[in-house]
Residue, then its C-alpha position, 0 to 999 in steps of 0.5 A: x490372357x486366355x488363362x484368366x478369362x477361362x479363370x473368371x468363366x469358372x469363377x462365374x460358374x462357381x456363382x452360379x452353383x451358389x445362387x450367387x447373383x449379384x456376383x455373377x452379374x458383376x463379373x459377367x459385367x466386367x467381360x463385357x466392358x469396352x476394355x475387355x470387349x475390345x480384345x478381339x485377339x484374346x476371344x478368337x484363340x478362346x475355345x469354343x466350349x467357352x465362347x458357348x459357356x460366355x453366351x449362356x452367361x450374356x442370354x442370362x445378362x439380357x436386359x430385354x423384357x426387364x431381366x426375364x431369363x434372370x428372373x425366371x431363373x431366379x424364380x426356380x431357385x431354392x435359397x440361399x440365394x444372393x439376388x441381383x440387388x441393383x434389379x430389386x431396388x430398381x424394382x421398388x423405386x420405380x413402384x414407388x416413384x410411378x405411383x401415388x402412395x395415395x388416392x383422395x386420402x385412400x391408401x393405395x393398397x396395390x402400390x404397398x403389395x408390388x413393393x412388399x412382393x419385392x421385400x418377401x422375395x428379398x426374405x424367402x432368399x435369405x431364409x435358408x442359411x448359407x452352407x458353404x459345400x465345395x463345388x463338385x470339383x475341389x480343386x477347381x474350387x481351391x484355385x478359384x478361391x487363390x485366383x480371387x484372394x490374389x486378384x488385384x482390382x482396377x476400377x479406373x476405365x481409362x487406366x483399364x482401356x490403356x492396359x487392354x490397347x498395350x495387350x492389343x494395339x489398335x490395327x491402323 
């Protein structure tokens, strides 16, 4: 089992180094689930250069401050970069929902800025084109792309929190 949270930690790695956020995000996610969480056997034997390694990726994660330490990573990087898709619709929904599009038949010209700083952040991540260079170290990349072309998704969390109490049993 160490093997395979090693293999999603290079895999978050490898997102990271392609600005792929919205990927990183969703495995960093998965660690975090109860199913996972819960294997406390699993994460003691998991070196501690990686335990490190996953608390950067959570500090990243933090929601505190709406996602501060992501956006100011973000704000750094140079494109292409996939963002964290969900954070952005957030954005604009709440822009949208929590202002008038209008005041006494006046156009609400800040309303439309916030929402349109959100869709220009969207463009300048896309405006460069995607270049796909193999990471620093290709063998790396050439077993992470076996581990994700092999990798069989569950998605159901009660079939997931079965499978981790038959890799660790509750204690009684």
């Amino acid at each position: 089992m160490n093997c395979l949270l090693i293999a999603f930690f290079c895999l978050c790695c490898s997102c990271k180094e392609y600005n792929n956020w919205y990927s990183f995000f969703a495995v960093v996610m998965a660690l975090n689930s109860v199913a996972v969480g819960r294997l406390s056997q699993t994460w003691e034997k998991l070196p501690g250069k990686f335990r490190k390694i996953y608390e950067e990726f959570e500090t990243t994660l933090e929601p505190s401050r709406n996602h501060r330490v992501y956006r100011l990573l973000a704000g750094k990087m140079k494109p292409p970069i996939l963002p964290f898709m969900p954070l952005l619709m957030k954005d604009m929904t709440f822009t949208d929902v929590g202002n008038k599009t209008q005041f006494d038949n006046l156009v609400n010209f800040e309303k439309m800025r916030m929402i349109s700083s959100t869709v220009r952040l969207i463009q300048y991540c896309r405006s460069e084109p995607f270049k796909a260079e193999p990471p620093s170290q290709l063998k790396m990349a050439q077993e992470i792309t076996i581990f994700v072309r092999n990798l069989h998704v569950i998605d159901n969390q009660r079939t997931l929190t079965q499978l981790s109490h038959r890799l660790e049993p509750r204690k009684t």
